[in-house]
C-alpha positions as CSV (number, residue, x, y, z in Angstrom):
1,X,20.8,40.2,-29.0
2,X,23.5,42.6,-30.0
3,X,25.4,42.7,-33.0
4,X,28.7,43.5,-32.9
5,X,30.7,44.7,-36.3
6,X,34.2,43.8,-36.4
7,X,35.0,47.9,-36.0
8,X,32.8,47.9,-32.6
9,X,34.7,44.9,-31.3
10,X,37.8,46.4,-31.9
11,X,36.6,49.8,-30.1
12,X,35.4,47.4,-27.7
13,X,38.3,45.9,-26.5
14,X,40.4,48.8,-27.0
15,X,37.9,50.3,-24.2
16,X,38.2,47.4,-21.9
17,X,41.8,47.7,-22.2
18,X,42.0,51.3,-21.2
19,X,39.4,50.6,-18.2
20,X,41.8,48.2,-16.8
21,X,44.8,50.3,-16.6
22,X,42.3,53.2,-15.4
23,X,41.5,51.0,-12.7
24,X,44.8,49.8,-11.6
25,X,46.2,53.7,-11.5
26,X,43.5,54.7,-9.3
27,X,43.9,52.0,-7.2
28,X,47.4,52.8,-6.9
29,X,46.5,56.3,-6.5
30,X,44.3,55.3,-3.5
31,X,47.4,53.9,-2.4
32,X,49.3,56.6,-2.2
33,X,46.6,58.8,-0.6
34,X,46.8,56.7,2.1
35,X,50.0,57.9,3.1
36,X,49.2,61.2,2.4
37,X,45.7,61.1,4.5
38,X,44.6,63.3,1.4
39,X,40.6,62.7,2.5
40,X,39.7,64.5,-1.4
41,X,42.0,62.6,-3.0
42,X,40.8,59.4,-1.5
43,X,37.4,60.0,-2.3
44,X,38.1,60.6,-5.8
45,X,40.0,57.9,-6.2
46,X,37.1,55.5,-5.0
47,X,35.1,57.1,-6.7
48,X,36.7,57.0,-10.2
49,X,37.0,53.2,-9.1
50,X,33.2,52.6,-8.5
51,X,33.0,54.1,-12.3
52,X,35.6,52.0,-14.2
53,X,34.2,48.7,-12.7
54,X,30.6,49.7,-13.3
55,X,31.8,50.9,-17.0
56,X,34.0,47.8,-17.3
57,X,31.1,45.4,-16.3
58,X,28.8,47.1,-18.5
59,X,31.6,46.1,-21.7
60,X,32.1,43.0,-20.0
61,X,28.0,41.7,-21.1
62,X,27.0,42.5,-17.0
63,X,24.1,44.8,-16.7
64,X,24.4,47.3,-14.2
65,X,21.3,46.2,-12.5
66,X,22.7,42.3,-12.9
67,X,26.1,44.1,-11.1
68,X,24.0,45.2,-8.4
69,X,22.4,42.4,-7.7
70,X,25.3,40.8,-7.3
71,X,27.0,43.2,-5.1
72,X,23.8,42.8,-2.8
73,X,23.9,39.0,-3.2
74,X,27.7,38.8,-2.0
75,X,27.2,41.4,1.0
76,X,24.1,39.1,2.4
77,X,26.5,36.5,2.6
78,X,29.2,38.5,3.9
79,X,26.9,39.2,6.5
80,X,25.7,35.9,7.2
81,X,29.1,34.9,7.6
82,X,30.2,37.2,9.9
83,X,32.7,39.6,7.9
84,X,35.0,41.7,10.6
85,X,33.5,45.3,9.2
86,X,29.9,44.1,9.8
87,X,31.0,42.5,13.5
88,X,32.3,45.9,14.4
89,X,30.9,48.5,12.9
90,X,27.8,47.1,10.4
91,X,29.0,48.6,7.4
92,X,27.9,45.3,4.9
93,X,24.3,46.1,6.2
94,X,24.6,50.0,6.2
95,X,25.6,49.4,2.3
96,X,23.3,46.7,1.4
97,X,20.3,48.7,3.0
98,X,21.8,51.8,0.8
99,X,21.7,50.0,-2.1
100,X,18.3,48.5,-2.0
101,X,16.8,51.8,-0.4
102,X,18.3,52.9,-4.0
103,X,16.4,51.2,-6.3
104,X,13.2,52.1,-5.5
């Protein structure tokens, strides 16, 4: 178990803060790429994404492994379900195969 001093929970939180706004201006970034078709701008911006909520989950108490687990967990059942991207294209399985291939 971790032990937190009151300095490191302030630093903490502060950090959490400043993830979430990092995440909502790259989302709205992305947003505005899309009207420009900007293919390196959209890239970056998912890709700064991917990092914030990996760093945020990691503040949050969520393991990156735990994180994904879960990301594997919810495409099986995406694909079980039939999500539109995997009945067209098979993306959820493309991912989910990506990600376990990963790990080892």
């Amino acid at each position: 178990m971790q032990v937190f001093h009151e300095g490191d929970i302030a630093k903490n939180i502060k950090l959490i803060e400043w993830l979430k706004v990092e995440l909502l201006d790259n989302v709205s970034t992305l947003f505005r790429g899309f009207v420009r078709g900007s293919e390196s701008v959209l890239s970056d911006c998912l890709a700064n994404i991917v990092i914030s909520t990996y760093v945020l989950s990691r503040r949050l108490g969520v393991s990156i492994e735990d994180l994904d687990q879960q990301v594997v967990d919810k495409l099986q059942k995406s694909i079980e379900t039939g999500h539109q991207s995997e009945e067209w294209y098979g993306d959820l399985t493309a991912l989910k195969e990506y990600l376990i291939q990963k790990r080892r």
